[in-house]
BALOBA-1460 file (C-alpha; in Angstrom, 3 decimals):
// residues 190
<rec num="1" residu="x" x="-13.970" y="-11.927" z="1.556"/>
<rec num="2" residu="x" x="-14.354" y="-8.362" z="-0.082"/>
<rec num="3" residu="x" x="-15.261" y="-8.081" z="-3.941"/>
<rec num="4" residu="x" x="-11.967" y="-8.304" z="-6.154"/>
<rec num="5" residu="x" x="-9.950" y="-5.054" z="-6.097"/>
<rec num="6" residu="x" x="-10.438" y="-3.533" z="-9.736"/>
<rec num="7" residu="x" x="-8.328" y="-3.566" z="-12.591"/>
<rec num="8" residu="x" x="-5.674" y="-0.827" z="-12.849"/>
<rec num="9" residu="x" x="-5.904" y="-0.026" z="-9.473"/>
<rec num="10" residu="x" x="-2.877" y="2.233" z="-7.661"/>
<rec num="11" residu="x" x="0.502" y="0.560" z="-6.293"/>
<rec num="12" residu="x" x="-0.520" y="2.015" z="-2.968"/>
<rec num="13" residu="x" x="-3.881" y="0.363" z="-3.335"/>
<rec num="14" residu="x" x="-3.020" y="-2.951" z="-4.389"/>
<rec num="15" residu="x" x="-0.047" y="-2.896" z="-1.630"/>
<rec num="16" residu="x" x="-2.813" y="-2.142" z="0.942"/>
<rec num="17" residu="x" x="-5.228" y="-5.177" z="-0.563"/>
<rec num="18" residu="x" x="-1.800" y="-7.409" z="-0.507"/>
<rec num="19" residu="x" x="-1.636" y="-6.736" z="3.041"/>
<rec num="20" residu="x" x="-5.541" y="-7.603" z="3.659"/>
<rec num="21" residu="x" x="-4.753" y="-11.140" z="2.422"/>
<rec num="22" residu="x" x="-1.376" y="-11.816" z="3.930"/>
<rec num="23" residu="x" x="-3.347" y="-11.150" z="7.403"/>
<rec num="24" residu="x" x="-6.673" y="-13.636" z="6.464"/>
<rec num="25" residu="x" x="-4.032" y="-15.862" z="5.404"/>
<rec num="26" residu="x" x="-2.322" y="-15.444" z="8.746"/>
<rec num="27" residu="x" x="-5.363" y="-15.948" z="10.868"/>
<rec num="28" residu="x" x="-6.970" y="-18.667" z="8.234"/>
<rec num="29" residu="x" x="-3.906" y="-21.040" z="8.629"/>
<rec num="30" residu="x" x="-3.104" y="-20.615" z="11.916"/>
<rec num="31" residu="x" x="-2.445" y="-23.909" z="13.713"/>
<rec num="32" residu="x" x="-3.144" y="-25.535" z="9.951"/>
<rec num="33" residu="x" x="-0.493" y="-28.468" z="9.375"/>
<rec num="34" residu="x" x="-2.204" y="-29.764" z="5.987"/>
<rec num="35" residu="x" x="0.197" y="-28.665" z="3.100"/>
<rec num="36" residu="x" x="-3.149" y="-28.925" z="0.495"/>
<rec num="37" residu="x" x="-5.427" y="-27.250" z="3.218"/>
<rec num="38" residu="x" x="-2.610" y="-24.224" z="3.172"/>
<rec num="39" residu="x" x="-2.332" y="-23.997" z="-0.661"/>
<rec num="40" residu="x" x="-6.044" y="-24.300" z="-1.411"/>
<rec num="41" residu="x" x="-6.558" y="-21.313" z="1.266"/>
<rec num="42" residu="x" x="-3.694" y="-19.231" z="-0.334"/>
<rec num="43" residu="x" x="-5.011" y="-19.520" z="-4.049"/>
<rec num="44" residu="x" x="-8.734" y="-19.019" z="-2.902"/>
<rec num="45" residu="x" x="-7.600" y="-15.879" z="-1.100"/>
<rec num="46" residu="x" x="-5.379" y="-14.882" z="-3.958"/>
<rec num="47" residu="x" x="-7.530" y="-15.786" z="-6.770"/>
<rec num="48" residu="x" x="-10.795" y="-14.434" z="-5.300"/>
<rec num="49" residu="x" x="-8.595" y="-10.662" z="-4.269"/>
<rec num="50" residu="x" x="-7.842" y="-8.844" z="-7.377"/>
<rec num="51" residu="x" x="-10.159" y="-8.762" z="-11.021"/>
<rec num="52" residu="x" x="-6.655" y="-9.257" z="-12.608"/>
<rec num="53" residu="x" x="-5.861" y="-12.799" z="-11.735"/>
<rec num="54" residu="x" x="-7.539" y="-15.246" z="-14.016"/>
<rec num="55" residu="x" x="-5.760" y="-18.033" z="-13.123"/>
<rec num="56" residu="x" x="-3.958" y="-18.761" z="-9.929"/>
<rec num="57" residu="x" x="-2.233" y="-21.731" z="-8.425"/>
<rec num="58" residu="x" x="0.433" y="-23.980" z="-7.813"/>
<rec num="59" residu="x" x="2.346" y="-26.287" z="-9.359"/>
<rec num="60" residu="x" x="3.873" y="-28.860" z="-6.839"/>
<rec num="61" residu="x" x="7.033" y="-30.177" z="-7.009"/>
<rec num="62" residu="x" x="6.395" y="-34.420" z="-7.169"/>
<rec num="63" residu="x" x="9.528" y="-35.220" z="-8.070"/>
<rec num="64" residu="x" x="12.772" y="-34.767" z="-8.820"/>
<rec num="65" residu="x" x="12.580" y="-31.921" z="-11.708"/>
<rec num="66" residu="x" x="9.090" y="-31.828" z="-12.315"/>
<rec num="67" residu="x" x="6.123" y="-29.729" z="-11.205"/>
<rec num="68" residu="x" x="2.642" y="-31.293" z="-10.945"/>
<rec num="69" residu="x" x="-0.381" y="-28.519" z="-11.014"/>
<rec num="70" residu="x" x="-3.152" y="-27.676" z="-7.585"/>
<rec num="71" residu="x" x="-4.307" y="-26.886" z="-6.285"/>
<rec num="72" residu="x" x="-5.551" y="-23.485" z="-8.686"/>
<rec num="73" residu="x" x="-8.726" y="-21.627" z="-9.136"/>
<rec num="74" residu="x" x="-9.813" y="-21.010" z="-13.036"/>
<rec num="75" residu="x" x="-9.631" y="-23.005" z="-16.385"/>
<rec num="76" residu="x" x="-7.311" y="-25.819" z="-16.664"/>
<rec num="77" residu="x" x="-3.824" y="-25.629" z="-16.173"/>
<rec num="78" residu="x" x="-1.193" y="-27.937" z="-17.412"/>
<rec num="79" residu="x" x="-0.914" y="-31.041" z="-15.570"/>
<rec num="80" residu="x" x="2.874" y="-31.504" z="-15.759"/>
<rec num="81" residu="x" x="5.408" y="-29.155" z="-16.365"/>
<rec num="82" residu="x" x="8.946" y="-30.488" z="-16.026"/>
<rec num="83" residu="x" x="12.044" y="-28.081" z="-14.948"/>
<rec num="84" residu="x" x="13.518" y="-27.401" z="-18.152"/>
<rec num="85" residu="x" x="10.442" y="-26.151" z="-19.489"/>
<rec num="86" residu="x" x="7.998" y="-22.311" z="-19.558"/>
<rec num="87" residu="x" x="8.058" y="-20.060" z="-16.848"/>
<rec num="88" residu="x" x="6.730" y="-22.128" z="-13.903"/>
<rec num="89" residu="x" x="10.134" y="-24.583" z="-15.174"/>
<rec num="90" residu="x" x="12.630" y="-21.749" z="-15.160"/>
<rec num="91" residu="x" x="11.374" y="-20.277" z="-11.626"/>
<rec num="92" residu="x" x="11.126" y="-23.898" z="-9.771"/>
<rec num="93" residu="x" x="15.158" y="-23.994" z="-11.385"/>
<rec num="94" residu="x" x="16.262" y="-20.974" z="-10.669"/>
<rec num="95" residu="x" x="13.766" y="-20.250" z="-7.118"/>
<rec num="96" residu="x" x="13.347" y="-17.112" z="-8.579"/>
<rec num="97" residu="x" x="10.484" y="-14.828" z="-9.512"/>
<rec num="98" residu="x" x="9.532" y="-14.549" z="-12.952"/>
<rec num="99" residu="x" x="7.523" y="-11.754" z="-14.143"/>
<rec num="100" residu="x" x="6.416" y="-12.057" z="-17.651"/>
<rec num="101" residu="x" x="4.474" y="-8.457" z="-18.825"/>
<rec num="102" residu="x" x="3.929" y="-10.537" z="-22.243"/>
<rec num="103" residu="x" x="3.696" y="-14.170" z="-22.649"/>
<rec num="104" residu="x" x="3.560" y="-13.794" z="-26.388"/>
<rec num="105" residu="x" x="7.759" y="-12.538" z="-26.321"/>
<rec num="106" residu="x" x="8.852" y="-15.151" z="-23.939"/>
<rec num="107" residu="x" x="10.169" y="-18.508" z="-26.221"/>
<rec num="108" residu="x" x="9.770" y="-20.267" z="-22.516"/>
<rec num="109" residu="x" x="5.898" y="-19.604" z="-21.819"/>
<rec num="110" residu="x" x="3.851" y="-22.304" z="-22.091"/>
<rec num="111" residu="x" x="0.282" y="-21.227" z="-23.618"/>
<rec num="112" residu="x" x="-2.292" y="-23.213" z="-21.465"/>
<rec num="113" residu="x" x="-4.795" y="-20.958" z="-21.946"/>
<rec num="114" residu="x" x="-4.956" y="-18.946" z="-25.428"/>
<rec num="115" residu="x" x="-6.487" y="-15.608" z="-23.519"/>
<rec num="116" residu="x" x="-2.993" y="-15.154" z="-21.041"/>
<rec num="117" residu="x" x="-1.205" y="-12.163" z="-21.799"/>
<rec num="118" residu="x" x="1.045" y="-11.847" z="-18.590"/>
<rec num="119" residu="x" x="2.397" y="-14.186" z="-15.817"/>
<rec num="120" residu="x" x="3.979" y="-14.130" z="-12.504"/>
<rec num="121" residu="x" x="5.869" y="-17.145" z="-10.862"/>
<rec num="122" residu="x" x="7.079" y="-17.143" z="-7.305"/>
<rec num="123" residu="x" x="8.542" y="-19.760" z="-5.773"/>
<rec num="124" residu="x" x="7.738" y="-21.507" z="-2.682"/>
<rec num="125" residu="x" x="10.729" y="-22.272" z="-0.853"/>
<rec num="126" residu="x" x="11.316" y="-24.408" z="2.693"/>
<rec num="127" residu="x" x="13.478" y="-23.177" z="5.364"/>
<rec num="128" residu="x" x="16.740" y="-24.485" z="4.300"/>
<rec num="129" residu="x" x="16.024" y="-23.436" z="0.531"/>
<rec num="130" residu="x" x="14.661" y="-26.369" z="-1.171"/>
<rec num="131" residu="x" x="11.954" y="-25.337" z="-4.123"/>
<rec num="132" residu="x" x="9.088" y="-26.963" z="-3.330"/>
<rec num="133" residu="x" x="6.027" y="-25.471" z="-5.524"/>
<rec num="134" residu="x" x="5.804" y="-22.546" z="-7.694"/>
<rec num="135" residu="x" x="2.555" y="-20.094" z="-7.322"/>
<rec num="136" residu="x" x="1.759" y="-19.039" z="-10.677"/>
<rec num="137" residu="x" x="-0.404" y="-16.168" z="-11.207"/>
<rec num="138" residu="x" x="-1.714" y="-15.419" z="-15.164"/>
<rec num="139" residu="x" x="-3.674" y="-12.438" z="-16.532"/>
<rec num="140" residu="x" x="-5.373" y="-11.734" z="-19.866"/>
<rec num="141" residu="x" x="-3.957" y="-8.475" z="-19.465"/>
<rec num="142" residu="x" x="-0.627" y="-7.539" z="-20.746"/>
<rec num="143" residu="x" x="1.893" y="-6.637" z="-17.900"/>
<rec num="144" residu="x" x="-0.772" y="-6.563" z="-15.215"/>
<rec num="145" residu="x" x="2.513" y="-7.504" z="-12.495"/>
<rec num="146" residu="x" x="4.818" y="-5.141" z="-11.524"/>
<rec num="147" residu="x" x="7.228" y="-5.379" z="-8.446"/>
<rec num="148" residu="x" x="4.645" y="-4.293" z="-6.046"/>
<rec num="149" residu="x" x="2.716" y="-7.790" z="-6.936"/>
<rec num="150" residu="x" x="6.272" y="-9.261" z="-6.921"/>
<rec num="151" residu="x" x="7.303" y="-8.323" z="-3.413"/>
<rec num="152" residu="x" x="4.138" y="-9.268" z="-2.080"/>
<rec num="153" residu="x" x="3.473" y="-12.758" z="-3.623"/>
<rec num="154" residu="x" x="6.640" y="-12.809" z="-2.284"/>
<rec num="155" residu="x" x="6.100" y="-12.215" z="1.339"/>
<rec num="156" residu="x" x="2.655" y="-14.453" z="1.001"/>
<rec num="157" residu="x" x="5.403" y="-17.663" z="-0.046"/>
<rec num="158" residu="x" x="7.611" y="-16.904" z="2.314"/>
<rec num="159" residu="x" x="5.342" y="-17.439" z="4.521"/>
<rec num="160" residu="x" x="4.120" y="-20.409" z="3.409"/>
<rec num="161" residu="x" x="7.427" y="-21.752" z="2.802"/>
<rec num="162" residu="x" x="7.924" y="-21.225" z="6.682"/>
<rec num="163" residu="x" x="4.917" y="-23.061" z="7.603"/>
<rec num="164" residu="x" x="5.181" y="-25.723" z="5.261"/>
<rec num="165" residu="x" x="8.173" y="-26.174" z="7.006"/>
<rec num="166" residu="x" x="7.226" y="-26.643" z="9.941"/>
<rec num="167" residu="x" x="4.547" y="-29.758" z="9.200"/>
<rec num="168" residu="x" x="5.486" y="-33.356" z="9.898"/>
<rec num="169" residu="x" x="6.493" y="-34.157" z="6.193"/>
<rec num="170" residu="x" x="9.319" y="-35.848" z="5.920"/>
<rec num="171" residu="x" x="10.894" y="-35.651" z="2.312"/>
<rec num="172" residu="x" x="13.455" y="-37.161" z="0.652"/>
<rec num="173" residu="x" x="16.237" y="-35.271" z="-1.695"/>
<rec num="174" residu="x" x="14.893" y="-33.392" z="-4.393"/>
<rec num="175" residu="x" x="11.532" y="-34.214" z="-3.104"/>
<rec num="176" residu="x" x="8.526" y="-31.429" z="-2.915"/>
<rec num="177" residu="x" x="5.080" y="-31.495" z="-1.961"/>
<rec num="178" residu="x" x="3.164" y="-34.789" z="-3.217"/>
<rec num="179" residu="x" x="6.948" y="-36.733" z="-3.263"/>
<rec num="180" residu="x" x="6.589" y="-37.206" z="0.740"/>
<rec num="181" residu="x" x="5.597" y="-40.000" z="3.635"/>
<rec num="182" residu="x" x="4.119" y="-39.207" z="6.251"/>
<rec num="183" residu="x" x="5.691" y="-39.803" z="9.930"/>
<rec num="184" residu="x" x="3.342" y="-41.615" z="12.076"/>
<rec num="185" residu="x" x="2.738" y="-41.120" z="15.740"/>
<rec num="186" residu="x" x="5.281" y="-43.434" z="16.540"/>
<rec num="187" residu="x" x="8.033" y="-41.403" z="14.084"/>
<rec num="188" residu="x" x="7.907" y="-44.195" z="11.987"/>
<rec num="189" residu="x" x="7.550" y="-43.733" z="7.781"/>
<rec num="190" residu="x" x="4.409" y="-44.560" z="7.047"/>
């Protein structure tokens, strides 16, 4: 893993370390069928990439309407945040990105940590277009995301959203990651 890219860096440059991490990612979680395995990888990768993220992670959907937070890499996050509520809320209802340049404006944000200034949500969807976590990325910086870290978060849960799709979860309506049974050998629920 290289040292984080710096603050402030160029478009171009952060693009190019975007691209670095989609193709660890790629080879890290190749033949991976462990949906926490996947989302730890993608938040270490994330997290550990660029000086600007100071807290990255997901928050899961458990159940219908509400999000339940990890894995993540920095201080605490909020355990539970349900649909109707801050940014993570509005993205997992809407399944789209949120970009937040300051936290301080936005009625919706919830403060979980006192030094965020901005915040990026992307949602992780499946193949047929169910919402099933949120990646949310904050900075004590104001408006450290632009659409260059919006496109490529993007991409990176798109991705995922393919290969989570592709485990052996089965899930019932309105049911994300954590809400699931397994199927057994024999195709049974376990």
């Amino acid at each position: 893993m290289e040292a984080p890219l710096p603050r402030g860096q160029s478009r171009a440059e952060r693009r190019a370390r975007y691209r670095e991490v989609a193709e660890r990612l790629h080879a890290l979680l190749e033949g991976e069928s462990d949906e926490v395995a996947m989302l730890a990888t993608v938040v270490c990768e994330l997290h550990h990439a660029f000086e600007d993220f100071d807290w990255t992670g997901f928050y899961r959907v458990t159940s219908p309407g509400m999000l339940k937070v990890g894995p993540y890499q920095g201080g605490h996050g909020c355990l539970t945040i349900p649909f109707e509520r801050g940014v993570c809320g509005r993205a997992a209802r809407t399944a789209e990105v949120q970009r937040v340049d300051d936290v301080r404006a936005d009625e919706a944000h919830i403060a979980c940590s006192a030094t965020t200034r901005s915040e990026i949500v992307v949602p992780v969807c499946l193949a047929d277009g169910q919402v099933v976590a949120v990646l949310d990325v904050d900075s004590d910086r104001p408006a450290a995301f632009d659409e260059v870290d919006a496109s490529e978060l993007g991409g990176i849960c798109a991705m995922l959203g393919v290969r989570l799709s592709g485990s052996c979860v089965v899930r019932a309506p309105g049911m994300g990651l954590g809400g699931e049974r397994r199927a057994g050998a024999s195709g049974a629920l376990e």
